[in-house]
N, C-alpha and C positions, 0 to 999 in steps of 0.2 A: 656584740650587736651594735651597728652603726644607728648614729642619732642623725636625724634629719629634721633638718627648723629651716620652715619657708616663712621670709617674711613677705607680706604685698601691701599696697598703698590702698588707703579706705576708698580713693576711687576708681578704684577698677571693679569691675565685678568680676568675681572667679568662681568655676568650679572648684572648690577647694579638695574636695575629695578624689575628683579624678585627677588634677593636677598631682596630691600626694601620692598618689597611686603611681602614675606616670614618671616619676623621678625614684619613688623607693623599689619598682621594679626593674628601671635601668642600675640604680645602684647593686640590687641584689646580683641582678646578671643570673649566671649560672650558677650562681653560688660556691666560685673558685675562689672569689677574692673576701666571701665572707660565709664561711660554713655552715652557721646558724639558718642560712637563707630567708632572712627577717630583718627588718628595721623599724624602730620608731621613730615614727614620722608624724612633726604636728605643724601645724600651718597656722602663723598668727596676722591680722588684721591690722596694720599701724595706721592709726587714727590722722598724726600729724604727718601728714604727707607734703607741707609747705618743704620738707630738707630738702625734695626733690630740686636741686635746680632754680627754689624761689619762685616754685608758677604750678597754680593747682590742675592746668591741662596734663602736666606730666604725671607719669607713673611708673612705679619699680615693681619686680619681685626680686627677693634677692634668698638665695636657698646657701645652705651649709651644712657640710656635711661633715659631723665630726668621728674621723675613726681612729680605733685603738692601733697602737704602732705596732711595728711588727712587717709589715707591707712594702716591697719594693719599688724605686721609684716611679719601674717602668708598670707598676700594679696600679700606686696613684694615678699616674698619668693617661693608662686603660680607664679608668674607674670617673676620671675627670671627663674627657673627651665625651664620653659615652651619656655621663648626666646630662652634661651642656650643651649636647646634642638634642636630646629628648624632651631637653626643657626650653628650649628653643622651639624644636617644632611644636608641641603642644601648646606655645604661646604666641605662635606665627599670626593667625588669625587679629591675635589683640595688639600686635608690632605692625600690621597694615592698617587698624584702622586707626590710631593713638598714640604719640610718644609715649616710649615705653623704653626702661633699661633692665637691661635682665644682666644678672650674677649670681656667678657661683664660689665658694668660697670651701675649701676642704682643709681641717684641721684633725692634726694630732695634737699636740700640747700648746701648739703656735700653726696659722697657718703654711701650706703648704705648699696649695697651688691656689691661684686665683684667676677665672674668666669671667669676663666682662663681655659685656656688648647695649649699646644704647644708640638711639637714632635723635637723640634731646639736639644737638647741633645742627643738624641736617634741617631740622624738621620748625626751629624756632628760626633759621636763618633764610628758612621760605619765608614762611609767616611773613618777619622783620621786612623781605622784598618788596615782598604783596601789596605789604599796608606802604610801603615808603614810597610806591611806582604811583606821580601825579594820573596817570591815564593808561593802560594797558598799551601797549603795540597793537595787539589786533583784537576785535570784538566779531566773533563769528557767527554768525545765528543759523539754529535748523528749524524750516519751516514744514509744516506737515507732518511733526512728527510724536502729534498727540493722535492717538483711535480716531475719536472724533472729530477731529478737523477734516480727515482724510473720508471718512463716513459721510461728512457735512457734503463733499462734492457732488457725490450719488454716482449719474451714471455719466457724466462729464470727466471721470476718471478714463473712462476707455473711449472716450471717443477721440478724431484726430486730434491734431498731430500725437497725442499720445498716445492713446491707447492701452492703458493698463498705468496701473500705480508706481511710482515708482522704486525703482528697487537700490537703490543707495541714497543718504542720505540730501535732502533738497536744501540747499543751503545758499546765503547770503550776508552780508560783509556791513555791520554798523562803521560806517569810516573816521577818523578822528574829527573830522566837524558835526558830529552828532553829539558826540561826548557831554555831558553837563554832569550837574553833581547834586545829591541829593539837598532838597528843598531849595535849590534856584528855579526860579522862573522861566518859563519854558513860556518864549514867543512863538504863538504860531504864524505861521507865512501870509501873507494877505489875503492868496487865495484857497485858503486851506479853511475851513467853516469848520472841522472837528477831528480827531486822532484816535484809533483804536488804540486801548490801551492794551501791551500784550505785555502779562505780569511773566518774567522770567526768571529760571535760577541761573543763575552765571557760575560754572566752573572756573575758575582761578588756577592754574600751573605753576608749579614750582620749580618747574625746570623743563627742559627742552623735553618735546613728547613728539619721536618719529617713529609708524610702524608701530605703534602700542601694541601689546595682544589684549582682549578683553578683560584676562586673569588679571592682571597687573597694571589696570589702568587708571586705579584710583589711587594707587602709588605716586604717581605724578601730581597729583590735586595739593594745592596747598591749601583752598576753603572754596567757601562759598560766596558770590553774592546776590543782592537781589537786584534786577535789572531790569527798565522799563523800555521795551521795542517798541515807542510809538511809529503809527504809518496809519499815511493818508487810507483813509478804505478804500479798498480796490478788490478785484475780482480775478486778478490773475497769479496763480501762484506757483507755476513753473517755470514761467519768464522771469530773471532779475527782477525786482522792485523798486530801480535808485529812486526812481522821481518819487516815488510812495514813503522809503523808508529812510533815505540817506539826508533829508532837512535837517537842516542846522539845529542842535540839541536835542533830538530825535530816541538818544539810546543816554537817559539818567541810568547812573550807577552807583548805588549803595555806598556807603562810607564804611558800612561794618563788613569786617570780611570774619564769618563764620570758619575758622580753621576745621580741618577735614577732620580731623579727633571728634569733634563736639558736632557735627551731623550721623547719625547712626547709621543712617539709611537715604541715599538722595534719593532713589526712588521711592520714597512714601512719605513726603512732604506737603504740609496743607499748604494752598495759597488763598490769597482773599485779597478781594479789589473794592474801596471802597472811593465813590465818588461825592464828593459834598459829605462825606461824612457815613453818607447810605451804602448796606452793603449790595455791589454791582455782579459779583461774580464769588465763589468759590469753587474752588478747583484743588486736583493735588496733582504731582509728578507719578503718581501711578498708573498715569493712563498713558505713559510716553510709547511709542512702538518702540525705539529703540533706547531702554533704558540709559544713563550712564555711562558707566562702561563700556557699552555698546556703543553706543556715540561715539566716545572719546577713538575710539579703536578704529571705525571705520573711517572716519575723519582724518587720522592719521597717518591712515594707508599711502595719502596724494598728498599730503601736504603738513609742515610741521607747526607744533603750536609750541614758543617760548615761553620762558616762565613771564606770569603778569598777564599772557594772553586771554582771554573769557572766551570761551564758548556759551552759546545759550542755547538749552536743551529743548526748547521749542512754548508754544507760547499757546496756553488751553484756547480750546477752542469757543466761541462767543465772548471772544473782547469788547469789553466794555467802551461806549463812546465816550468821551468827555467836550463840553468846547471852551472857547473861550472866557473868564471870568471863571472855572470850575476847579477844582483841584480834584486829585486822587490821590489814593495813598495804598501801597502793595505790601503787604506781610505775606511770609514765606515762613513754616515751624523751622524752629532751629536754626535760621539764619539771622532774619533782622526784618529793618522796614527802609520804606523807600516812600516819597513824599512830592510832590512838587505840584505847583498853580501854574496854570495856561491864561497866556495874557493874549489880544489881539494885536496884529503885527497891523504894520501900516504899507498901505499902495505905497509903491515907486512912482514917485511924481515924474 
């Protein structure tokens, strides 16, 4: 009877049970390559998971399979293919949202055969981009694309020139003279008397994203940040918004970039806007029409987004005012915070 010992890292969460089930059914197979048509199979929890690679975001399973000699190699090599298959797919789910290394290891008296696979390089060498890139390339923002914003119109959705809601994403462009960086001071324009503050999550890329499909578009994300769209209040939200959105230090951006591992879920993310301290608004990403992946996808169709790039998934509806002399400060779950004071700018003489 073949012995089967899964090891995984204490942070991962697993099914342990289906996992073993799933690997000692591939191994039994038809029971050609082991007649007893049985394994013992035990699956143990390793606490110190720092081996990994030196960084607690990562995570192993690593399985081995020890069998009695006797076996051909082209039986091994049936009997390999097939676990490292199974144990792959049944851990696919947890290799899109986490670095993760998966191996397999098959012994008679000394190993045999050994397959590996891990995504630790790939996936820490976004990260490292992320965080080293002084300012994105581009900062894309979708407007209208919380329930309630779109709700907020009523019946000036259907009337001219439009007529109905619209049906691809409504989008516009924070450009690099918006840029600022958390807790600098943010001068407003002379003639600018206050800024909606629209608390944002910012998708971050880790690599070129064209034609995304929806399944596989959180593949791309290297993290998260939190990002503040301020703009003049205004009333029109189908036309561009430059003069409204694109003022000088207009789009602050988080310093901490939440890696895509350590959010569970972008769509069900609190948000919270506090002005002077007082809380102005809460909100979450569960009310986006076009979740995430959604976004990222349709977005994609017309136009590419490079690693460093941010998307912003749109911005809850009743933004908060702030004016000059006030500060705000945006918290996002599982991301971070974001912080900065509004100063009065001075007339052009």
């Amino acid at each position: 009877m073949p012995h089967i010992w899964i090891e995984y890292s204490g942070n991962l969460a697993l099914d342990t049970r289906a996992l073993m089930r799933t690997v000692q059914d591939a191994a039994v197979g038809d029971g050609s390559l082991f007649p007893l048509a049985g394994a013992r199979t035990r699956a143990v929890r390793v606490d110190d998971y720092l081996i990994v690679d030196g960084h607690p975001d990562n995570a192993f399973v690593h399985a081995v399979l020890r069998i009695g000699h006797g076996r051909s190699d082209e039986q091994k090599a049936a009997l390999g293919a097939r676990v490292f298959q199974a144990l792959n797919e049944a851990l696919a789910p947890q290799a899109a949202a986490r670095p993760l290394g998966i191996s397999l290891q098959i012994e008679e008296a000394d190993p045999v055969l050994n397959y590996k696979f891990n995504n630790y390089r790939g996936y820490l060498a976004a990260r490292a981009a992320a965080a080293a890139a002084p300012w994105p390339r581009t900062v894309v923002g979708a407007a209208l694309n919380a329930r309630e914003a779109l709700a907020a119109l009523g019946d000036a959705v259907d009337a001219a020139p439009y007529k109905g809601a619209p049906k691809a994403p409504v989008l516009y462009i924070k450009p690099a003279n918006t840029y600022a960086q958390d807790g600098a001071t943010i001068v407003l324009p002379a003639d600018v008397d206050e800024v909606e503050v629209g608390a944002c999550l910012g998708v971050v890329f880790a690599r070129r994203a064209t034609r995304v499909d929806e399944a596989e578009a959180l593949d791309y994300v290297a993290g998260y940040r939190v990002v503040a769209d301020l703009s003049v209040p205004h009333a029109s939200y189908f036309r561009p918004a430059l003069k409204q959105k694109c003022r000088d230090g207009f789009c602050p951006i988080g310093r901490e970039l939440a890696p895509a591992a350590a959010v569970a879920d972008p769509d069900a993310l609190d948000i919270e806007v506090r002005i002077d301290g007082e809380v102005a608004q809460r909100a979450s990403t569960a009310g986006l029409i076009r979740p995430v992946a959604r976004l990222i996808a349709d977005v994609t169709q017309f136009m590419s987004l490079e690693a460093g790039d941010i998307l912003l998934v749109g911005a809850p509806q009743g933004a908060p005012r702030a004016r000059a002399g006030q500060r705000y400060d945006i918290s996002i779950s599982q991301v971070g915070t974001l912080g900065n004071a509004l100063a009065a700018g001075r007339a052009a003489p």
